[in-house]
PASEBA-1860 file (N, C-alpha, C; in nm, 3 decimals):
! residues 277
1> XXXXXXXX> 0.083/-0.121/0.000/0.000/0.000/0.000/0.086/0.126/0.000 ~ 0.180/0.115/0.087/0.278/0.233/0.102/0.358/0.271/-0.061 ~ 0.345/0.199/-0.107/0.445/0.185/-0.274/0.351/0.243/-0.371 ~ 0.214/0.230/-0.343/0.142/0.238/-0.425/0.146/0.430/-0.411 ~ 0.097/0.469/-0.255/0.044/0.575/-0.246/0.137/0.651/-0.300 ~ 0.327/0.633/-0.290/0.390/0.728/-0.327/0.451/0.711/-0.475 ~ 0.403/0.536/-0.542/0.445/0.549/-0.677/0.301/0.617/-0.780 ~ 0.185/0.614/-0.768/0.093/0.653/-0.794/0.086/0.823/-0.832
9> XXXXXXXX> 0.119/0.916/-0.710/0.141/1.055/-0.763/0.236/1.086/-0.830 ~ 0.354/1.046/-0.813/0.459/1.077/-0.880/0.455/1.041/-0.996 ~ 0.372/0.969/-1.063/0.375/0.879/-1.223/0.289/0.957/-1.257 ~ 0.178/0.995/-1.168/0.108/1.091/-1.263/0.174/1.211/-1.296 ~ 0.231/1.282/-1.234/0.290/1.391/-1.218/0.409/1.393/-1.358 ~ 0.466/1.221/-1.359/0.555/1.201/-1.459/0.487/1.198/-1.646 ~ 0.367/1.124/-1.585/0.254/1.093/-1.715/0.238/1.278/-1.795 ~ 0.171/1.291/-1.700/0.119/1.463/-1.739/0.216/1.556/-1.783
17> XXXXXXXX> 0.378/1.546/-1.722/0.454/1.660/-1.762/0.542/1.603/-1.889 ~ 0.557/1.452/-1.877/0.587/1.400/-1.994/0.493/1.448/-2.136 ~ 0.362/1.432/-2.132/0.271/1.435/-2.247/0.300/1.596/-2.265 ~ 0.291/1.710/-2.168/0.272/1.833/-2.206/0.404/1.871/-2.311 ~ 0.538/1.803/-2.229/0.672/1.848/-2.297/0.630/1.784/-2.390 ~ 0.610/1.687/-2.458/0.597/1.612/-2.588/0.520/1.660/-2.629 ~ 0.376/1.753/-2.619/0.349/1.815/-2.736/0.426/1.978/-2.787 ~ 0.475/1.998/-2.708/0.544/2.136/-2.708/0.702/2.124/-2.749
25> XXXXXXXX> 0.753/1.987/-2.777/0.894/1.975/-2.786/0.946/2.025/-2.945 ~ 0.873/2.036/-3.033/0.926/2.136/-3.126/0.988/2.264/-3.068 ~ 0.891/2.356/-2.994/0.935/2.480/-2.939/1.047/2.439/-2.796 ~ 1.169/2.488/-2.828/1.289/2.471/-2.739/1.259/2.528/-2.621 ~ 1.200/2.666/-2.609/1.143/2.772/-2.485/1.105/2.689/-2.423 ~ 0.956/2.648/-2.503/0.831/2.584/-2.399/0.910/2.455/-2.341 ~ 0.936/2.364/-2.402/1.016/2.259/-2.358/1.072/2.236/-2.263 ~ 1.199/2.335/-2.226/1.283/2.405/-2.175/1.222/2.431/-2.009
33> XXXXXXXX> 1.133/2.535/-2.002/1.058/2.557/-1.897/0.961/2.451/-1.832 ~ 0.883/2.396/-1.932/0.806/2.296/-1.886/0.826/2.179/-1.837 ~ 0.976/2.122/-1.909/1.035/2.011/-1.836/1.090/2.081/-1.719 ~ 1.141/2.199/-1.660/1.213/2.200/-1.562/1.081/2.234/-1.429 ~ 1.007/2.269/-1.490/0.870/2.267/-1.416/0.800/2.098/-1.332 ~ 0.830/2.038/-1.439/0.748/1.911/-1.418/0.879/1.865/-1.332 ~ 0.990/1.874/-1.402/1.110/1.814/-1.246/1.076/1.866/-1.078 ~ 1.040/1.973/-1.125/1.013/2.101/-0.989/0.928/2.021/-0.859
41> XXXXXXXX> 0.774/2.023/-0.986/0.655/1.956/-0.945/0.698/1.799/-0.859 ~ 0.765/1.725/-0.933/0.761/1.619/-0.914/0.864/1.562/-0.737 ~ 0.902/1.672/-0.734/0.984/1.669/-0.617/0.882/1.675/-0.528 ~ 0.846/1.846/-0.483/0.758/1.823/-0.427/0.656/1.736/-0.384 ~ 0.593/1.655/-0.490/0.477/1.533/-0.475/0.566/1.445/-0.437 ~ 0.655/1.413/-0.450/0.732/1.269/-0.372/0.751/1.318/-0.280 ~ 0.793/1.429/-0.191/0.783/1.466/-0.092/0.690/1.444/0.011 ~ 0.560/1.550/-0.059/0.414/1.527/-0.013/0.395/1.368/0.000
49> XXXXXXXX> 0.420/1.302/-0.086/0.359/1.170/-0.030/0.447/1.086/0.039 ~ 0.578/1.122/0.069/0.660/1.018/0.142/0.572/1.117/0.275 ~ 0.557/1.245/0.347/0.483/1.281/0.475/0.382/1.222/0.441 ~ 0.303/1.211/0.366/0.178/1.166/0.418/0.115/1.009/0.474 ~ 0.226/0.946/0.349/0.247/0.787/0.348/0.303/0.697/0.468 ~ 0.424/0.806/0.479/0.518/0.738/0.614/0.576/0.834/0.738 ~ 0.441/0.951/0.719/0.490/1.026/0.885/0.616/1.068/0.870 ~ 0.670/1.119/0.766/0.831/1.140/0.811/0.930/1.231/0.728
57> XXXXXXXX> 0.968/1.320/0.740/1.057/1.431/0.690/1.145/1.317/0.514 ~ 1.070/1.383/0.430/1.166/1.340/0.295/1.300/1.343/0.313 ~ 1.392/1.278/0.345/1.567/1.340/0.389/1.601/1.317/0.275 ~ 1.587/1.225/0.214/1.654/1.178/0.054/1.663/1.272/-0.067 ~ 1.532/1.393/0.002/1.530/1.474/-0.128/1.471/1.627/-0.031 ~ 1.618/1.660/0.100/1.598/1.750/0.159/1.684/1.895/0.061 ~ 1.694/1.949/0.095/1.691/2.054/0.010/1.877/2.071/0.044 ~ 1.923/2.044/0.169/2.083/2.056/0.231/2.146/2.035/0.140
65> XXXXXXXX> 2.300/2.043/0.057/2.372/1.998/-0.006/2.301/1.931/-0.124 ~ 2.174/1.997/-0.147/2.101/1.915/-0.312/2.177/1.965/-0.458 ~ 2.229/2.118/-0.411/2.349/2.190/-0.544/2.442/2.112/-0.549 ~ 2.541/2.090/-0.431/2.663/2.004/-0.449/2.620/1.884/-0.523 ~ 2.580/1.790/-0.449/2.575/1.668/-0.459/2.493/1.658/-0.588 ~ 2.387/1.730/-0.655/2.366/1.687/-0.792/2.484/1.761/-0.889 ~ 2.530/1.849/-0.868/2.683/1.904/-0.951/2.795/1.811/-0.956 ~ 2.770/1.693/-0.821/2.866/1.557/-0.873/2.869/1.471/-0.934
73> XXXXXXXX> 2.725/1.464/-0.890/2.636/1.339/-1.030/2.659/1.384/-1.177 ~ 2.647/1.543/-1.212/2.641/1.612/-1.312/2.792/1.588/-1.369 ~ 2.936/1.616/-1.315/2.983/1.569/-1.412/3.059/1.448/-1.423 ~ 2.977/1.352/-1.297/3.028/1.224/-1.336/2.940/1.104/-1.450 ~ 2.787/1.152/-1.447/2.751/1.130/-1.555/2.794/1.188/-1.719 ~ 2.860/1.343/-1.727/2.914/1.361/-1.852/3.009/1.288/-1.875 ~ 3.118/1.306/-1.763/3.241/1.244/-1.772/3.225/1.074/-1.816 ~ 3.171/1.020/-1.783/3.148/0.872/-1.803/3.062/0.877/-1.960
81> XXXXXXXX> 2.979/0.951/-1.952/2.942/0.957/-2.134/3.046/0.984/-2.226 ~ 3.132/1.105/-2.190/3.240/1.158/-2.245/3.319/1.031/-2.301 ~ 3.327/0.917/-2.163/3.519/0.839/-2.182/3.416/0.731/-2.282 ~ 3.292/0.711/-2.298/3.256/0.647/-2.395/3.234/0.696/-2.536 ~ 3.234/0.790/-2.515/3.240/0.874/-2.691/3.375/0.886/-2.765 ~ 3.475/0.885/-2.664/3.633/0.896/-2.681/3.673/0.745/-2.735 ~ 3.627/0.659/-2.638/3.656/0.521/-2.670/3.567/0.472/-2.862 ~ 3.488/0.548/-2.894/3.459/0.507/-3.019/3.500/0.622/-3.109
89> XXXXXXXX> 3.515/0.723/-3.063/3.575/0.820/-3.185/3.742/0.762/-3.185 ~ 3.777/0.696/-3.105/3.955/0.622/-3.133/3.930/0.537/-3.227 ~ 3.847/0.439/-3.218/3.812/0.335/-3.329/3.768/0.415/-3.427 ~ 3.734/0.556/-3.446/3.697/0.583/-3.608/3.586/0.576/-3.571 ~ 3.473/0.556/-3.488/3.291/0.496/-3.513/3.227/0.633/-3.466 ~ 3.251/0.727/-3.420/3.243/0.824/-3.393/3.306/0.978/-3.434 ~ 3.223/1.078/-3.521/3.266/1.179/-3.574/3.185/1.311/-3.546 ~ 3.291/1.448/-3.515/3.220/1.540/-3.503/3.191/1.623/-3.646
97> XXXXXXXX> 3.153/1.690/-3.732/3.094/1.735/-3.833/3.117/1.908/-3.864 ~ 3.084/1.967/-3.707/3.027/2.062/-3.662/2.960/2.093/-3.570 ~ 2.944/2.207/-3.571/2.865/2.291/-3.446/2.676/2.223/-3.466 ~ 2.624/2.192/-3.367/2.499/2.167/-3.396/2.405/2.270/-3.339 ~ 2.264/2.298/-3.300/2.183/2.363/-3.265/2.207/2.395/-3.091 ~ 2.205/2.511/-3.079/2.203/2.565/-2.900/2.097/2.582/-2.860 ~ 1.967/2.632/-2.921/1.830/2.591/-2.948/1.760/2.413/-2.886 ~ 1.808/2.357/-2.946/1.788/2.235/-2.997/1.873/2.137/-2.841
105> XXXXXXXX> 1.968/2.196/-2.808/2.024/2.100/-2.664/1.924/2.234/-2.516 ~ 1.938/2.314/-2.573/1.815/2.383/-2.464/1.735/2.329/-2.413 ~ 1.640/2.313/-2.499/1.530/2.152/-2.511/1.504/2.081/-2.476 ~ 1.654/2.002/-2.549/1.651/1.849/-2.428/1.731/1.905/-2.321 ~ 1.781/2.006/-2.275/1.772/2.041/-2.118/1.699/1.980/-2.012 ~ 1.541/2.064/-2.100/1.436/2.088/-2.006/1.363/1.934/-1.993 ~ 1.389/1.841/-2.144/1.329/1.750/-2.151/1.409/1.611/-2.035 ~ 1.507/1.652/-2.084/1.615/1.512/-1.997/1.618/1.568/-1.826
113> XXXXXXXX> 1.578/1.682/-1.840/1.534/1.739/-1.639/1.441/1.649/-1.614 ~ 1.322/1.660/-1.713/1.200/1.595/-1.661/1.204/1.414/-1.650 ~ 1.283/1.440/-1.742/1.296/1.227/-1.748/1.423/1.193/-1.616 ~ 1.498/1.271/-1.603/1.595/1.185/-1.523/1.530/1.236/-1.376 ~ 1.448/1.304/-1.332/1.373/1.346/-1.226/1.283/1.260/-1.234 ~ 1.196/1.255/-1.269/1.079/1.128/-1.263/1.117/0.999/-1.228 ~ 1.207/1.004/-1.317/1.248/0.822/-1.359/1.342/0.797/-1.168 ~ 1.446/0.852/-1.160/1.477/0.854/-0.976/1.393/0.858/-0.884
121> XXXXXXXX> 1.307/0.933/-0.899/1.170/0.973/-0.773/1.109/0.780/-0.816 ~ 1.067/0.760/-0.907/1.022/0.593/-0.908/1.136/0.523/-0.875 ~ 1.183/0.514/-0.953/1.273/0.382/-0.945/1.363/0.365/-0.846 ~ 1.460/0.407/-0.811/1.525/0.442/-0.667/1.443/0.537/-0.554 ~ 1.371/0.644/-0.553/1.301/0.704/-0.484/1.211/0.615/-0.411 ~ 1.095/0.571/-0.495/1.020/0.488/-0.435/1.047/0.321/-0.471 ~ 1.020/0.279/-0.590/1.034/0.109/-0.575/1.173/0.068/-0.505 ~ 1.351/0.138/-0.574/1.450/0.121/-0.488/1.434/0.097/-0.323
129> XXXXXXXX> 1.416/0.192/-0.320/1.409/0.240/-0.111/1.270/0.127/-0.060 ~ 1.176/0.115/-0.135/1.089/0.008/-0.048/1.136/-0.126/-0.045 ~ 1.146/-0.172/-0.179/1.182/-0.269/-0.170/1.320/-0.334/-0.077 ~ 1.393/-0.231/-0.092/1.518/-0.246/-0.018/1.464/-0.267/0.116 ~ 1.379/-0.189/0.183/1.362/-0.209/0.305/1.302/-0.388/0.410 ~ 1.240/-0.403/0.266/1.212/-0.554/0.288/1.283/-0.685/0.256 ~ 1.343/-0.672/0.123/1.437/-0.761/0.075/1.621/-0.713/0.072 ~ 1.653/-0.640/0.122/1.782/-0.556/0.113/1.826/-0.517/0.011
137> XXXXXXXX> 1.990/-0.437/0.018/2.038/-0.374/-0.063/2.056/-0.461/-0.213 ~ 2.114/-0.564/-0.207/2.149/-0.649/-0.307/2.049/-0.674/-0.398 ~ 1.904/-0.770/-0.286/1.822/-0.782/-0.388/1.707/-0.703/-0.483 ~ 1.719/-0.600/-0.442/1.619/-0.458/-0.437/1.704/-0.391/-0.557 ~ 1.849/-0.394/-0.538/1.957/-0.355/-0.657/1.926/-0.436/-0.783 ~ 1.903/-0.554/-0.760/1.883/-0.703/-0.898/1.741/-0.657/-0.973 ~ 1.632/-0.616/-0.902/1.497/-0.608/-0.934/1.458/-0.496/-0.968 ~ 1.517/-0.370/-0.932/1.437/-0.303/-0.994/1.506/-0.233/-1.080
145> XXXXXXXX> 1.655/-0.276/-1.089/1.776/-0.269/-1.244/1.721/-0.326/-1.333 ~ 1.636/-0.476/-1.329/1.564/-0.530/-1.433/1.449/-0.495/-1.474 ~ 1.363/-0.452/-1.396/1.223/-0.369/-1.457/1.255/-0.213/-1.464 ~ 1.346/-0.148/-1.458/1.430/-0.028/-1.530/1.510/-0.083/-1.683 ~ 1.577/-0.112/-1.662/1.614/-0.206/-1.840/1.507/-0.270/-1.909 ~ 1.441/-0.334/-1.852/1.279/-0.392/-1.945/1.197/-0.255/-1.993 ~ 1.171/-0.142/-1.892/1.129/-0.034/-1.945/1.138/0.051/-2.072 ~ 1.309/0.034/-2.102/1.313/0.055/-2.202/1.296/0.012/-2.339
153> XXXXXXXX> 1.241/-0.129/-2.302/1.203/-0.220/-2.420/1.073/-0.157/-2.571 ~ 1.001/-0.042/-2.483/0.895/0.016/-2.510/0.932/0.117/-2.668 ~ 1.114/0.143/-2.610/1.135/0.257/-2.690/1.136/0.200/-2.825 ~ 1.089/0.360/-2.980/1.132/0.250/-3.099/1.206/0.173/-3.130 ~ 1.330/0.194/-3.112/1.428/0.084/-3.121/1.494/0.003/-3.073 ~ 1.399/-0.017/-2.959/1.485/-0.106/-2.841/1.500/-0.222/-2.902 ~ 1.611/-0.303/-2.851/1.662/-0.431/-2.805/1.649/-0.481/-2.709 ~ 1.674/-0.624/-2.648/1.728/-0.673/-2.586/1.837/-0.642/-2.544
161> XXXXXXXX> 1.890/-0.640/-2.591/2.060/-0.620/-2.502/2.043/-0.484/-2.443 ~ 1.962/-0.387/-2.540/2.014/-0.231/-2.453/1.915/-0.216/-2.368 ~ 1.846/-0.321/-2.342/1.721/-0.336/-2.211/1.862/-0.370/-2.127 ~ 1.928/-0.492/-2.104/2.002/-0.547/-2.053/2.116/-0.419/-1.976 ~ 2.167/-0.385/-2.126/2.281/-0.271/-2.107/2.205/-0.200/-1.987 ~ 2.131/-0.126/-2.054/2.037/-0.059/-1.921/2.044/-0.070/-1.793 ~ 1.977/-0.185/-1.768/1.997/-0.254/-1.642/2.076/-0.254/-1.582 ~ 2.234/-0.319/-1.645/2.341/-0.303/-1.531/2.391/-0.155/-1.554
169> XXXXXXXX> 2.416/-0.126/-1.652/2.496/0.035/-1.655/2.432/0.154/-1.564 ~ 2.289/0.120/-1.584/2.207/0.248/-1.497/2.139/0.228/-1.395 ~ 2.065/0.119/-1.391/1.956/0.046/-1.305/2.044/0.021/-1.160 ~ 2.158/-0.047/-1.208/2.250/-0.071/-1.109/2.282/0.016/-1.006 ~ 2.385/0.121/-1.153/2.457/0.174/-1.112/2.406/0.299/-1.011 ~ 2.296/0.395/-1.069/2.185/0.451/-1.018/2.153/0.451/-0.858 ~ 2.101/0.306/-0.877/2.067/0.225/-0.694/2.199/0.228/-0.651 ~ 2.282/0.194/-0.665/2.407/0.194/-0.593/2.479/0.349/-0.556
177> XXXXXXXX> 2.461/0.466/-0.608/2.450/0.563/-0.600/2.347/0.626/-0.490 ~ 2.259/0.541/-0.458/2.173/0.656/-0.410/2.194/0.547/-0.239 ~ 2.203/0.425/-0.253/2.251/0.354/-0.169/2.393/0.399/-0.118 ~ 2.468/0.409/-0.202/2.642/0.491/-0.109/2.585/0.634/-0.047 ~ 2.514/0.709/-0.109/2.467/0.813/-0.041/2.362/0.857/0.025 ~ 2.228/0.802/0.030/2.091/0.805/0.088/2.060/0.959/0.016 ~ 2.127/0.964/-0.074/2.010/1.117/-0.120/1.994/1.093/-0.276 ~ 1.823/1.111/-0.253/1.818/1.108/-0.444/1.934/1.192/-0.541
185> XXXXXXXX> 1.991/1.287/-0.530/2.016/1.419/-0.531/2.127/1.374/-0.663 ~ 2.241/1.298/-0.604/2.327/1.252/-0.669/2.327/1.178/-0.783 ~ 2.189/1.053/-0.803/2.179/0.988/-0.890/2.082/1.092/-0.977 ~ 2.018/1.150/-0.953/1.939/1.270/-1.031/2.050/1.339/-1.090 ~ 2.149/1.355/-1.042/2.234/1.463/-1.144/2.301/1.362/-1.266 ~ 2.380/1.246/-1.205/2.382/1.107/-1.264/2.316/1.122/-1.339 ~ 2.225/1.064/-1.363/2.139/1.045/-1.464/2.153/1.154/-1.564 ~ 2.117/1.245/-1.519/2.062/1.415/-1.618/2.178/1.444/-1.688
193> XXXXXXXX> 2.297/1.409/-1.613/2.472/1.446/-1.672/2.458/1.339/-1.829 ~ 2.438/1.198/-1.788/2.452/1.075/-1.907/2.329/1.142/-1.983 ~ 2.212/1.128/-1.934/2.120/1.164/-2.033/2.178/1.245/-2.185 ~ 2.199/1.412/-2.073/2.217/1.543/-2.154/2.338/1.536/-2.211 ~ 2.455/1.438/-2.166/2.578/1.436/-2.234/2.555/1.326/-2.376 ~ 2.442/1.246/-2.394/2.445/1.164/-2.466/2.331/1.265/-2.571 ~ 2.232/1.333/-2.519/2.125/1.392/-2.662/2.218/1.547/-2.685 ~ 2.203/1.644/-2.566/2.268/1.747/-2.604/2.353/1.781/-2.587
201> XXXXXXXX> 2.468/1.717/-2.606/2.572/1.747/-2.623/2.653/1.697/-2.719 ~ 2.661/1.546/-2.742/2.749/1.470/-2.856/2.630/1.438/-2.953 ~ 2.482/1.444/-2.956/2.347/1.401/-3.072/2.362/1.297/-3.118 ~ 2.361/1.179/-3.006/2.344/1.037/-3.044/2.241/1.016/-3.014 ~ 2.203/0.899/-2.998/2.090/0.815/-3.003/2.091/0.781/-2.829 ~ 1.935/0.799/-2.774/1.927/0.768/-2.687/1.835/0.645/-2.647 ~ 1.846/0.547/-2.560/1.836/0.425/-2.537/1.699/0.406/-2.655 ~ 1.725/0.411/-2.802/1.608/0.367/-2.898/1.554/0.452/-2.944
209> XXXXXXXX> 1.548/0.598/-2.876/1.479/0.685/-2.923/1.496/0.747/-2.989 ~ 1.610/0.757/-3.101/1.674/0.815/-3.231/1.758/0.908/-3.187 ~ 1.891/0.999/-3.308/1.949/1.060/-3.255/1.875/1.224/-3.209 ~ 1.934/1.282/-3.183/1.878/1.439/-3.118/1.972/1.518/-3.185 ~ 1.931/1.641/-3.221/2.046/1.740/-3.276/2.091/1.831/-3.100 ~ 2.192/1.833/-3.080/2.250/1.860/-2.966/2.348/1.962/-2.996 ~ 2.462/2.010/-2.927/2.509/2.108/-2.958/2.624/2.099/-3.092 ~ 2.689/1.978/-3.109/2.739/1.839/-3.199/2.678/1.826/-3.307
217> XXXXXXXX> 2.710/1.838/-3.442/2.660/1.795/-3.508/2.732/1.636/-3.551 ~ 2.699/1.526/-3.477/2.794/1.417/-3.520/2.741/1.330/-3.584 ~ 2.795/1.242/-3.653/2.799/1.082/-3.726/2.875/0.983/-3.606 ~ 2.763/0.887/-3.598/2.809/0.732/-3.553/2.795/0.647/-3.653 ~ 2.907/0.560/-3.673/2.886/0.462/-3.771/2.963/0.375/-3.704 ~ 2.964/0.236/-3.754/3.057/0.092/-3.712/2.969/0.000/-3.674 ~ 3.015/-0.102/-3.618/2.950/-0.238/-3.572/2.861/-0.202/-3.436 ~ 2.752/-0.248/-3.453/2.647/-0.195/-3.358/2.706/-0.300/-3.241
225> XXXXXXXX> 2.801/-0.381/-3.253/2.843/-0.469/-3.117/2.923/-0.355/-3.046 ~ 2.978/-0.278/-3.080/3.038/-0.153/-3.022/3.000/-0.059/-2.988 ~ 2.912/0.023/-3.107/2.883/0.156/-3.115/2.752/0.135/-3.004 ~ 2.680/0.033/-3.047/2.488/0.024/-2.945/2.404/-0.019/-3.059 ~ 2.454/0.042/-3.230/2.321/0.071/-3.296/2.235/0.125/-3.340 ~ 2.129/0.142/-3.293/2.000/0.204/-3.346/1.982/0.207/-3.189 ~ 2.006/0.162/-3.074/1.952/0.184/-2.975/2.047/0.277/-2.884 ~ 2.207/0.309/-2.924/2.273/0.403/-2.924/2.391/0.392/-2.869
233> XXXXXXXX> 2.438/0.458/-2.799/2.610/0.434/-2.718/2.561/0.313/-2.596 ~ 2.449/0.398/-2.550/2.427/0.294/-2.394/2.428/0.175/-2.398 ~ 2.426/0.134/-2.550/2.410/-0.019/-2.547/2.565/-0.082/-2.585 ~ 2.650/0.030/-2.593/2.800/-0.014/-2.613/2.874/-0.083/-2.499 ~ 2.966/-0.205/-2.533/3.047/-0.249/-2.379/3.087/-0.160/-2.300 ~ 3.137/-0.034/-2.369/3.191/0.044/-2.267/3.119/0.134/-2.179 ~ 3.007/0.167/-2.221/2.890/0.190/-2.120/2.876/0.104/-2.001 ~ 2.879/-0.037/-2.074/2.810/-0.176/-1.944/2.926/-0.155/-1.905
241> XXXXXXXX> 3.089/-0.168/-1.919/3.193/-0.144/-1.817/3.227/-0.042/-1.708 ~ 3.177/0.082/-1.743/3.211/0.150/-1.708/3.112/0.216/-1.596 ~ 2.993/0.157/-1.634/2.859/0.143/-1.552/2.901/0.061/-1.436 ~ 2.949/-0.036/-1.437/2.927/-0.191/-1.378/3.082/-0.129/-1.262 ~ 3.182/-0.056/-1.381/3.304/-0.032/-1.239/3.261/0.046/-1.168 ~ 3.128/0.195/-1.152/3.135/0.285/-1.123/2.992/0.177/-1.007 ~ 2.964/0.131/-1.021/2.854/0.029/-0.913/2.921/-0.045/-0.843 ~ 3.047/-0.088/-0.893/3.124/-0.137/-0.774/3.148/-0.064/-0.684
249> XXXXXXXX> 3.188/0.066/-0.702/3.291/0.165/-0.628/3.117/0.228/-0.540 ~ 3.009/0.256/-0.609/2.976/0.309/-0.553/2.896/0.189/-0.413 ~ 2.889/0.065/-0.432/2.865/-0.025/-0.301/2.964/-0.016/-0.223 ~ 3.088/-0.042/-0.256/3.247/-0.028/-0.164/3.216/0.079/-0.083 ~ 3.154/0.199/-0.165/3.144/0.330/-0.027/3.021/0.307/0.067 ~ 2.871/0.234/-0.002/2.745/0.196/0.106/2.817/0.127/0.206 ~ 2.860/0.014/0.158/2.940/-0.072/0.254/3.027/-0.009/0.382 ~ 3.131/0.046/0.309/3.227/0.121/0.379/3.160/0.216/0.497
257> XXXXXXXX> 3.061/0.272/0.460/2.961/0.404/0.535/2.852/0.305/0.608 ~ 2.818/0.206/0.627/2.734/0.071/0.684/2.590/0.104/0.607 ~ 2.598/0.166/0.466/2.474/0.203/0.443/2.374/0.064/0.383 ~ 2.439/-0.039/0.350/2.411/-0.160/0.289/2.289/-0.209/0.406 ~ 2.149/-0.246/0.335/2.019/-0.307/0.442/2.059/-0.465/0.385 ~ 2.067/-0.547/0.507/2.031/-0.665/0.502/1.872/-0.699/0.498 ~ 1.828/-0.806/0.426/1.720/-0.844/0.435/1.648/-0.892/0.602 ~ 1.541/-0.846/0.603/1.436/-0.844/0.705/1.430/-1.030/0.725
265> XXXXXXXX> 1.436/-1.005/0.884/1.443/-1.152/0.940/1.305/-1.204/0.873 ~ 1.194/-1.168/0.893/1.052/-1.223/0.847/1.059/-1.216/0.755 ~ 1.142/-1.133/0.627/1.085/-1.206/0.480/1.159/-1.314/0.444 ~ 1.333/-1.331/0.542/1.450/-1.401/0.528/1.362/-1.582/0.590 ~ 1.237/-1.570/0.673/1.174/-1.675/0.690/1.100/-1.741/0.611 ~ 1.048/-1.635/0.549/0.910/-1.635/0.430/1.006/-1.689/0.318 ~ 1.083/-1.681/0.303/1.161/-1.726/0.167/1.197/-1.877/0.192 ~ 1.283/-1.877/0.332/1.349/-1.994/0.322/1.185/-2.103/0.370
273> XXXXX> 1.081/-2.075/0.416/0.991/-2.178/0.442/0.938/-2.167/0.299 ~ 0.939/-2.092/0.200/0.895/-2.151/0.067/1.003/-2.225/-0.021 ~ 1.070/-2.219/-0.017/1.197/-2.289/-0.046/1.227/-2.514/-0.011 ~ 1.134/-2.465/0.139/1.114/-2.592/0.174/1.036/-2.688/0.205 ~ 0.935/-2.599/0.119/0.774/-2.696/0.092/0.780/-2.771/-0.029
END
């Protein structure tokens, strides 16, 4: 019930500001404002419903150190998009052209605010953090990395694999982020850094959803076992590597900081007595 009350507003909140930016995403302005609006909104309502749901001060998404700590996420998500754009423009599979539209990465500013805000407030915000609370860090990390990578199955050009890629590079890595630190704050910038470093900034292809004109006017070409494809960089090894080292490092610090939840003695019963019927 508790999952429901606080995944319920926030999806709407995600539903509604998603559909408005998508009809307005021609115009860069409206876009622009309206996604950073619907990020705005959407805080707040996860807020509102973590008090109302569970009696208790939002800390995960308190307002203290929310500049810093998403300005780290911010350029460790570019930076990690970056060392994957480098790693295929060495092979040749990657080319810059020119200057692309400043207009046009404005845009997906406002648009990749609204998606990498939503998508944290669910997935680590609420399904992450509940589930964790019942099944722990590990298995709460496995489950909802996989119905975050399946999500993207929806997009036009998804795959399999860049469902997969998904999963461990972000799904993972993401939860493990917000787990080393207990504040949405960080994986929100995370996210918004990879997002905006992958549409507006280098104008690749994002997980299926075609390329974006970004500030870049570039060409990807080569073996989609490298490059991603049609479904884009994220689905490249060096994404899943570089995803998968940066989820190590970021459990080493939950761990290190005792932030890691073991699973709950009563569900740790409930499992092993189904196990032995």
């Amino acid at each position: 019930m508790r999952l429901l009350k606080q995944l319920v507003p926030v999806a709407l909140v995600a539903f509604a500001g998603g559909t408005v930016v998508g009809v307005v995403q021609g115009n860069a302005f409206l876009t622009l404002i309206l996604g950073v609006a619907t990020a705005v909104l959407a805080v707040f309502v996860y807020g509102w419903a973590v008090r109302w749901s569970e009696r208790r001060a939002p800390v995960e998404v308190a307002g203290k150190g929310a500049v810093p700590a998403v300005g780290r996420g911010l350029l460790i998500g570019i930076g990690m998009f970056a060392a994957v754009i480098v790693n295929l423009a060495f092979l040749g599979y990657y080319r810059v052209d020119g200057l692309g539209s400043v207009t046009g990465a404005a845009g997906l500013l406002g648009f990749m605010a609204a998606a990498a805000v939503t998508e944290e407030l669910l997935f680590r915000g609420v399904l992450f953090r509940i589930v964790e609370g019942w099944a722990g860090t590990w298995i709460a990390l496995v489950l909802t990395g996989l119905v975050f990578g399946l999500m993207h199955l929806t997009n036009e050009h998804a795959n399999l694999w860049g469902a997969i890629a998904i999963a461990i590079e972000a799904g993972g890595m993401l939860a493990a982020a917000y787990a080393a630190t207990r504040t949405l704050w960080l994986p929100i910038g995370l996210h918004f850094g990879w997002n905006f470093a992958a549409a507006g900034i280098f104008s690749t292809e994002v997980s299926g959803n075609g390329a974006s004109q970004g500030l870049l006017h570039s060409v990807t070409s080569g073996p989609a076992l490298l490059t991603g494809g049609d479904f884009g960089p994220e689905a490249s090894p060096y994404a899943v590597v570089f995803g998968l080292a940066l989820t190590v490092v970021f459990l080493w610090l939950a761990r290190r900081r005792g932030n890691l939840v073991p699973m709950r003695r009563d569900a740790r019963a409930d499992a092993t007595a189904t196990l032995t019927r």
